[in-house]
Short mmCIF file of the C-alpha atoms (twelve columns), coordinates in Angstrom:
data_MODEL
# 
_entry.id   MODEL 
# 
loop_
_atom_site.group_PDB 
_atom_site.id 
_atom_site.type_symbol 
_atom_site.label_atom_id 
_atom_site.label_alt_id 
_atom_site.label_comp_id 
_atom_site.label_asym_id 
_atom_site.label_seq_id 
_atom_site.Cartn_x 
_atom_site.Cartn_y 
_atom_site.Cartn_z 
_atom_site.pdbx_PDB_model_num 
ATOM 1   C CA . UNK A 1   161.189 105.454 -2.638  1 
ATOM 2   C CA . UNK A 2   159.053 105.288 -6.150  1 
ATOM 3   C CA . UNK A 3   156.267 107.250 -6.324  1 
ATOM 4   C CA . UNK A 4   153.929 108.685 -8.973  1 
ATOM 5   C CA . UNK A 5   153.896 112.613 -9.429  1 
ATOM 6   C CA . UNK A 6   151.216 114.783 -10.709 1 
ATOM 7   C CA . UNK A 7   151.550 117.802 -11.775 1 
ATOM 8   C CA . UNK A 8   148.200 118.923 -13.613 1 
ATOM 9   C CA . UNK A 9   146.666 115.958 -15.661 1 
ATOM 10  C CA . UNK A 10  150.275 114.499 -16.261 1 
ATOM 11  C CA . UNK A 11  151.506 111.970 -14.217 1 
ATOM 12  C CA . UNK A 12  155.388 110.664 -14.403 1 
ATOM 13  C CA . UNK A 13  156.955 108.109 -12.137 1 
ATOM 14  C CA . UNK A 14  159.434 109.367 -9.873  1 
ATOM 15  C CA . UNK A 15  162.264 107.621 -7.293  1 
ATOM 16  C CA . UNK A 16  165.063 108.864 -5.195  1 
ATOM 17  C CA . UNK A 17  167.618 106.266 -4.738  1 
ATOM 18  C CA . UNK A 18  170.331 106.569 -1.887  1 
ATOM 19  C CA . UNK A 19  173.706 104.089 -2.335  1 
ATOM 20  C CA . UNK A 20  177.262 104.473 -1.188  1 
ATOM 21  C CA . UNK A 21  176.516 108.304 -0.205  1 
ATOM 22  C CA . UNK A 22  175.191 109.470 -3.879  1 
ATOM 23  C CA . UNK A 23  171.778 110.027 -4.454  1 
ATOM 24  C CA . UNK A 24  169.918 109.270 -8.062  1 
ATOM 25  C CA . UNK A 25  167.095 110.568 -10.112 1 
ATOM 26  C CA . UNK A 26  165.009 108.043 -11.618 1 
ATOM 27  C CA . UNK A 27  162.452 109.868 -13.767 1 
ATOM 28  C CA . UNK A 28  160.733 108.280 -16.525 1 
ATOM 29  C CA . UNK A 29  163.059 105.321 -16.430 1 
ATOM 30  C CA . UNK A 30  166.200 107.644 -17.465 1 
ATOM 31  C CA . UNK A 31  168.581 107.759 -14.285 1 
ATOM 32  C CA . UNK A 32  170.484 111.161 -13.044 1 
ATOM 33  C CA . UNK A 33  172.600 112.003 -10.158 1 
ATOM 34  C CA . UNK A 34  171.230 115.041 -8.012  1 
ATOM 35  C CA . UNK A 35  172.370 116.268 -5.268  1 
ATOM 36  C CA . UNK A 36  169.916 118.248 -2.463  1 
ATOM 37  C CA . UNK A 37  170.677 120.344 0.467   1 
ATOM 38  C CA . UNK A 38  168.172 121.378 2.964   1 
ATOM 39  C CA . UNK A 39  169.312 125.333 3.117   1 
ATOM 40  C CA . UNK A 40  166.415 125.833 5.858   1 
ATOM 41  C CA . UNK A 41  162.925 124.011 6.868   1 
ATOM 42  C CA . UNK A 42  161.513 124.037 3.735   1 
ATOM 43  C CA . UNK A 43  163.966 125.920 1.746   1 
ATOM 44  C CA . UNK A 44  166.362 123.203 -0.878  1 
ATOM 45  C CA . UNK A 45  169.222 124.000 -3.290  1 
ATOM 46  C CA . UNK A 46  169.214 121.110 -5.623  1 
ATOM 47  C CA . UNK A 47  171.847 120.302 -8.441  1 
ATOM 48  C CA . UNK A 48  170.387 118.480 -11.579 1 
ATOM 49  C CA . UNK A 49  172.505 118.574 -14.830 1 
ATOM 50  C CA . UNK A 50  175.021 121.210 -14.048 1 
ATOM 51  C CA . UNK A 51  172.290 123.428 -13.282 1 
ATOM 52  C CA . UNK A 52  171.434 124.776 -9.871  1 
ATOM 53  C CA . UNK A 53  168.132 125.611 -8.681  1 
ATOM 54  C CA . UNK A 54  166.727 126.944 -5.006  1 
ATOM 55  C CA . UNK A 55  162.957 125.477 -4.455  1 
ATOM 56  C CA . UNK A 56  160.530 125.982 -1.263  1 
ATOM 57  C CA . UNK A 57  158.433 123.300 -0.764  1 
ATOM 58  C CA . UNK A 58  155.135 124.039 1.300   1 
ATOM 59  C CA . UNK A 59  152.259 121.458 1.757   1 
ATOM 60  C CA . UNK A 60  149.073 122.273 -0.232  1 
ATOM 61  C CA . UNK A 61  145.556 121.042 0.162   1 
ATOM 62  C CA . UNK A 62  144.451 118.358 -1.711  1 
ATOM 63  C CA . UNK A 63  140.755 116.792 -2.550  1 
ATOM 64  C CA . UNK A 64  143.042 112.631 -1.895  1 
ATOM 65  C CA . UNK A 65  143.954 112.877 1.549   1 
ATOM 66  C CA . UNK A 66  146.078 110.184 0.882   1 
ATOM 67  C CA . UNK A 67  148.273 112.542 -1.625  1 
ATOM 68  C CA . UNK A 68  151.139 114.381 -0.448  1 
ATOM 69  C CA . UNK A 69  150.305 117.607 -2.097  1 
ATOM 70  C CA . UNK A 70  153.263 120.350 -2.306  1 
ATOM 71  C CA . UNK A 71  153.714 123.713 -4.135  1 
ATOM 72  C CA . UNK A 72  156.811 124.343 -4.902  1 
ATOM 73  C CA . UNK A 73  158.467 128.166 -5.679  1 
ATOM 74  C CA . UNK A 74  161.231 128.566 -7.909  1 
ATOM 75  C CA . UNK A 75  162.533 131.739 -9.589  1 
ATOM 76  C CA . UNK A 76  160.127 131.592 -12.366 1 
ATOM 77  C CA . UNK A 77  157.072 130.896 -10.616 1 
ATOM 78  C CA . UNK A 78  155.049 128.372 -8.262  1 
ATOM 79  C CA . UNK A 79  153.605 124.933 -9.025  1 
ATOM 80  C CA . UNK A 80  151.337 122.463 -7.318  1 
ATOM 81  C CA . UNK A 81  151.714 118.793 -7.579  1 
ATOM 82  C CA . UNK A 82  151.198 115.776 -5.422  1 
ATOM 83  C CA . UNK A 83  153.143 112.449 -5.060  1 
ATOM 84  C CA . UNK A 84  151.123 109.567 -4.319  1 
ATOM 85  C CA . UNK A 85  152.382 105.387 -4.058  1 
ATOM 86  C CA . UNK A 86  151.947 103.939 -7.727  1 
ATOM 87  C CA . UNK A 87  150.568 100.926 -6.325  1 
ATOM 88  C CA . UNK A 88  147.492 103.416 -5.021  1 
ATOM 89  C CA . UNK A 89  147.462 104.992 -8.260  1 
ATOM 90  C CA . UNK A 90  147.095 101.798 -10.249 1 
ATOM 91  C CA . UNK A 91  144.493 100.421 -8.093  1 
ATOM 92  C CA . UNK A 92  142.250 103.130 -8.872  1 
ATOM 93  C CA . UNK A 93  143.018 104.065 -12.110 1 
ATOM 94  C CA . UNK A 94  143.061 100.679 -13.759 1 
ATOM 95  C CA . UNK A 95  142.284 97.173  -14.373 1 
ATOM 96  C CA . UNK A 96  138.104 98.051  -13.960 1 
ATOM 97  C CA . UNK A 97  135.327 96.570  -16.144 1 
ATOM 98  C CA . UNK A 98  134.272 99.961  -18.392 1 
ATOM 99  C CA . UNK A 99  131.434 101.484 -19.422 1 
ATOM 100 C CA . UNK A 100 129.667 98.718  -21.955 1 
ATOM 101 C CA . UNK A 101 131.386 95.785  -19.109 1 
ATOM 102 C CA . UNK A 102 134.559 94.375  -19.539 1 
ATOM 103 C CA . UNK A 103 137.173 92.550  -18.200 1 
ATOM 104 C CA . UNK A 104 138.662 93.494  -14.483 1 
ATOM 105 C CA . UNK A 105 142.369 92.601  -14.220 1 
ATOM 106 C CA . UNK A 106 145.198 92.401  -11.643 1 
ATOM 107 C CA . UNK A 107 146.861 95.632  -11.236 1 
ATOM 108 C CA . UNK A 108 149.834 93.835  -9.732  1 
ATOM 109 C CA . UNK A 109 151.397 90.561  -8.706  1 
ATOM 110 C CA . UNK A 110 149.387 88.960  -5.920  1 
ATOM 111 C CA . UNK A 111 147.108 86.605  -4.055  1 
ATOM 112 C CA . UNK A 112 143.335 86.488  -4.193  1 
ATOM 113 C CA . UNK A 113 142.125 86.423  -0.494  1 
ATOM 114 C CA . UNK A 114 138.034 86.423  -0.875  1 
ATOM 115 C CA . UNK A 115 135.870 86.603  -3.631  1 
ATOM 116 C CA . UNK A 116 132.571 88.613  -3.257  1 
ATOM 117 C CA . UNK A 117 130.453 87.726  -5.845  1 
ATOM 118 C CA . UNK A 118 129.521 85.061  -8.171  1 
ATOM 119 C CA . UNK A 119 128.541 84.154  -11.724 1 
ATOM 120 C CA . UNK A 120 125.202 85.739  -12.177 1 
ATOM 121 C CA . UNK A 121 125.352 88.246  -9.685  1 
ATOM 122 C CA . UNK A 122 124.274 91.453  -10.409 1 
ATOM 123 C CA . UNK A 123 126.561 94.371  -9.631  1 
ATOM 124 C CA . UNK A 124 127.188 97.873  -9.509  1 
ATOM 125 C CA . UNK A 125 129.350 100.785 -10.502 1 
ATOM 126 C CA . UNK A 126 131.656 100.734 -7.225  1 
ATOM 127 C CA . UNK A 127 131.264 97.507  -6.222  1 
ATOM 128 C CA . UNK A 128 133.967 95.556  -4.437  1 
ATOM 129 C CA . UNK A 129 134.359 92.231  -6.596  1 
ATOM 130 C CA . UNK A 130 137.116 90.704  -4.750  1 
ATOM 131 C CA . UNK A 131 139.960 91.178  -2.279  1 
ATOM 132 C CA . UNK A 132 143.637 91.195  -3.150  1 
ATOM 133 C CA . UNK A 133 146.564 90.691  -0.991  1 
ATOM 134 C CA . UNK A 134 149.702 92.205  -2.618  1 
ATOM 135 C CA . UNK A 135 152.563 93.314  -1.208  1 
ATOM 136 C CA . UNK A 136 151.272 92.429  2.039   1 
ATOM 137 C CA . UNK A 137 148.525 94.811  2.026   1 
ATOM 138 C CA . UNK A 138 144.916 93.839  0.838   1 
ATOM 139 C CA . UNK A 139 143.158 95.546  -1.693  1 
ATOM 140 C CA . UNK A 140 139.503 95.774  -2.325  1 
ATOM 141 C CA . UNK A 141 139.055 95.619  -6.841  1 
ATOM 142 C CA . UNK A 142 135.866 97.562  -7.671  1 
ATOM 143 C CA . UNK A 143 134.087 97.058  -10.872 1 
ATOM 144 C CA . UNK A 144 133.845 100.753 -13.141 1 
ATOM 145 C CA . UNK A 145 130.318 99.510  -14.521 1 
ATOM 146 C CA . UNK A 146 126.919 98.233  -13.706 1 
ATOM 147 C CA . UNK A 147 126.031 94.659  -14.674 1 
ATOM 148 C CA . UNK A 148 126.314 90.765  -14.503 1 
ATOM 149 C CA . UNK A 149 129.005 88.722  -13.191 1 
ATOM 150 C CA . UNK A 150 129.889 86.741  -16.460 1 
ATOM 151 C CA . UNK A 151 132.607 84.453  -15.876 1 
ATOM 152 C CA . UNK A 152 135.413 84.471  -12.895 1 
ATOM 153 C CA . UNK A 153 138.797 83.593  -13.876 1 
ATOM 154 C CA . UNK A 154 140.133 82.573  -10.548 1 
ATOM 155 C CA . UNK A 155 139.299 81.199  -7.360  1 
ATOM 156 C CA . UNK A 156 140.025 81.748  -3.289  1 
ATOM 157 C CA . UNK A 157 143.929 81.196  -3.158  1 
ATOM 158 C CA . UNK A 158 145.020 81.631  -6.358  1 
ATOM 159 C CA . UNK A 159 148.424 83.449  -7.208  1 
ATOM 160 C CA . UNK A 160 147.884 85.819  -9.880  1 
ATOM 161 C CA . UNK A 161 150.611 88.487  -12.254 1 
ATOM 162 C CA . UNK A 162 149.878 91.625  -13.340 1 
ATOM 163 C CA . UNK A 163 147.302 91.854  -15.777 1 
ATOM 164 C CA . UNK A 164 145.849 88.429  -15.461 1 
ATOM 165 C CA . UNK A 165 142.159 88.245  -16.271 1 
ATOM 166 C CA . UNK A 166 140.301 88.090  -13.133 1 
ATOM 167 C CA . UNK A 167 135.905 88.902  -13.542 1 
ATOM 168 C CA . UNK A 168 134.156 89.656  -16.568 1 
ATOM 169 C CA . UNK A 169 131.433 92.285  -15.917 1 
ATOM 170 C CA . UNK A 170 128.737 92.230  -19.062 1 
ATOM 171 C CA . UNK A 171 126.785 95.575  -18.638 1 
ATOM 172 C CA . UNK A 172 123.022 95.337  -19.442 1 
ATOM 173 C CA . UNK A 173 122.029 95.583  -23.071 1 
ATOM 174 C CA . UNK A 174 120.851 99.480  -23.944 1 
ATOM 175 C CA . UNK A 175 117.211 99.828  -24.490 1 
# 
């Protein structure tokens, strides 16, 4: 199971894989064996590098009520954090026309289901632009700026990778 964590402003990419009874750390990229034991509800002793550590894990509020939020107590102290799916986090964190318009772009491999809008429209900060069918879910693309629907590099249908060039939003020239 990948999943992004964030711990502050920092955000790392996390997994826990499970094969032939041995469970691996993938963080960063850089893969680890680790080894957890659920002492009591709550309560884990987990191995990491020769090094042993005991952690309780309690859920914590958070302002995404899609994150799974968690603050977790070790010997030298507490920390928050939340893990949410990297395909969420990309969604909303990328891809977006920007402040002075831009280009939006696929945050992942997929099919474009409905377009909203068309050359010349005028739209705003928020705005759904098109819908996006990846990974069998759809997902609504929102423009980051007010402006004009310049040019639309795709159609109903279309397959698209990540990063292809999908709407160009040109923001209104400042008075």
């Amino acid at each position: 199971m990948k999943r992004t964590l964030i711990l502050g402003k920092e955000s790392r990419d996390v997994e826990l894989l499970h094969q032939d009874g041995v469970t691996t750390l993938v963080w960063e990229g850089e893969s680890r064996p680790i080894d957890i034991l659920e002492l009591e509800p709550g309560c884990y002793s987990i191995l990491l590098d020769g090094r042993s550590v005991e952690v309780r894990l309690d859920h914590a509020k958070s302002p995404d009520p899609e994150a799974h939020a968690y603050r977790a107590m070790l010997y030298e102290g507490a920390y928050e954090f939340a893990l949410v799916d990297p395909r969420r986090a990309l969604l909303s964190g990328t891809g977006g026309a920007g402040a002075g318009g831009g280009q939006l772009s696929s945050p992942m491999p997929g099919k474009i289901v409905k377009l909203l809008v068309q050359v010349g429209d005028q739209v705003q900060e928020g705005q759904t632009l098109l819908v996006m069918e990846a990974m069998k879910m759809q997902n609504e693309l929102k423009t980051n700026t007010t402006g004009t629907v310049a040019t639309i590099h795709v159609q109903e249908g279309a397959t698209v990778e990540t990063g292809a060039a999908l709407i160009v939003v040109v923001a209104p020239p400042e008075a």
